[in-house]
C-alpha positions as CSV (number, residue, x, y, z in Angstrom):
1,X,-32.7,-231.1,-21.1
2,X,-32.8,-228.5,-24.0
3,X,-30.3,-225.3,-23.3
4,X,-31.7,-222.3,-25.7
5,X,-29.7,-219.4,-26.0
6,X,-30.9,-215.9,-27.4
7,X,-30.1,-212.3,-27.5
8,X,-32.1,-210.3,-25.9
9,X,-32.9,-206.7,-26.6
10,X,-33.8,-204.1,-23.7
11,X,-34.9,-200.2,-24.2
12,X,-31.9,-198.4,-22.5
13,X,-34.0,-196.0,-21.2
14,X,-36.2,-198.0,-18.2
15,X,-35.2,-201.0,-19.4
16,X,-38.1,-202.4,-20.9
17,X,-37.9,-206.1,-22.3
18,X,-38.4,-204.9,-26.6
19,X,-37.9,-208.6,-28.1
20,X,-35.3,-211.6,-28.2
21,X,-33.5,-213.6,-30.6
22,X,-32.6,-217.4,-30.5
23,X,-29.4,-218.0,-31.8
24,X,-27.4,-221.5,-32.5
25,X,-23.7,-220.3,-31.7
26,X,-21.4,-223.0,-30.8
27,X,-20.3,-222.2,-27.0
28,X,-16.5,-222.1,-28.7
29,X,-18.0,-219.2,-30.9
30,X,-19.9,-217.7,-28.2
31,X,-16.5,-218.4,-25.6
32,X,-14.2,-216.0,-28.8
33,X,-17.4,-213.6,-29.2
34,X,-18.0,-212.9,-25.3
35,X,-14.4,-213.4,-24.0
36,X,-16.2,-215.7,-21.7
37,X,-13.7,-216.9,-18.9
38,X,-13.9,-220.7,-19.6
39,X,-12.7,-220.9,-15.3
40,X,-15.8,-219.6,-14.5
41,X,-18.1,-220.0,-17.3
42,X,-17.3,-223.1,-19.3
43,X,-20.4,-223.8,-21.0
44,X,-21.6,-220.0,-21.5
45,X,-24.6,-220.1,-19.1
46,X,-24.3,-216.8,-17.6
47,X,-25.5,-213.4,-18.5
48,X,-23.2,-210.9,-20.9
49,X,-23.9,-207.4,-21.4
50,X,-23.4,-207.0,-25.5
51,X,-20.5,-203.9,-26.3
52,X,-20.3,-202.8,-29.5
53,X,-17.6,-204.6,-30.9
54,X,-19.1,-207.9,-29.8
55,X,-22.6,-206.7,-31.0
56,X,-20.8,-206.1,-34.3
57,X,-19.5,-210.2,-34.7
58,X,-23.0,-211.1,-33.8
59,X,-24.5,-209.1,-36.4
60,X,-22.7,-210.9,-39.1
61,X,-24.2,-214.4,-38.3
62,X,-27.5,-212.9,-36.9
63,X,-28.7,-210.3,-39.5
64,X,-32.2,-209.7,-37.2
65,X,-30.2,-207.6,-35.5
66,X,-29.3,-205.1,-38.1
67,X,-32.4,-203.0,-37.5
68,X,-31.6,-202.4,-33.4
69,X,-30.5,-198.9,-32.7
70,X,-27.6,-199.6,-30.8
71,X,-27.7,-196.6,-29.1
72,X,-31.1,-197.0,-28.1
73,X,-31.1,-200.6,-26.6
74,X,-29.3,-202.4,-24.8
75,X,-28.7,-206.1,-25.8
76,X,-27.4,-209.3,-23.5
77,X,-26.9,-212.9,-24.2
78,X,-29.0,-214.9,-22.4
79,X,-28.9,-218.7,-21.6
80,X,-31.9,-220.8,-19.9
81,X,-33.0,-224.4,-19.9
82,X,-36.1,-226.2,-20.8
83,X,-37.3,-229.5,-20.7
């Protein structure tokens, strides 16, 4: 079982699905990025709502992002599993 985690990117205003990115973060990285509560999230699965400040640290090892309008979109880490 394969675990793929992305960000993906929303249109703030009727929050149309725009694109998503895969990303290979370590779930340590992702745990310091997120300030995932390891209690009740240990392996990053769940969904985070990006701020600004987190979208900023993801920017600097995902350069893709650089072109999204902040302001304009809203951006989440996702997590999902294939086999």
């Amino acid at each position: 079982m394969k675990v793929i985690r992305e960000i993906a990117i929303y249109q703030k205003d009727g929050d149309k699905f725009i694109e998503s990115f895969e990303i290979d973060f370590s779930v340590d990285e992702l745990i310091k990025i997120l300030h995932v509560d390891i209690d009740e999230d240990p392996n990053v699965y769940k969904v985070y709502d990006l701020n600004k400040e987190q979208y900023s640290q993801i920017l600097k090892i995902v350069p893709n992002l650089k072109e999204i309008d902040f302001d304009n979109f809203e951006l989440f880490y996702e997590c999902f599993q294939v086999e």
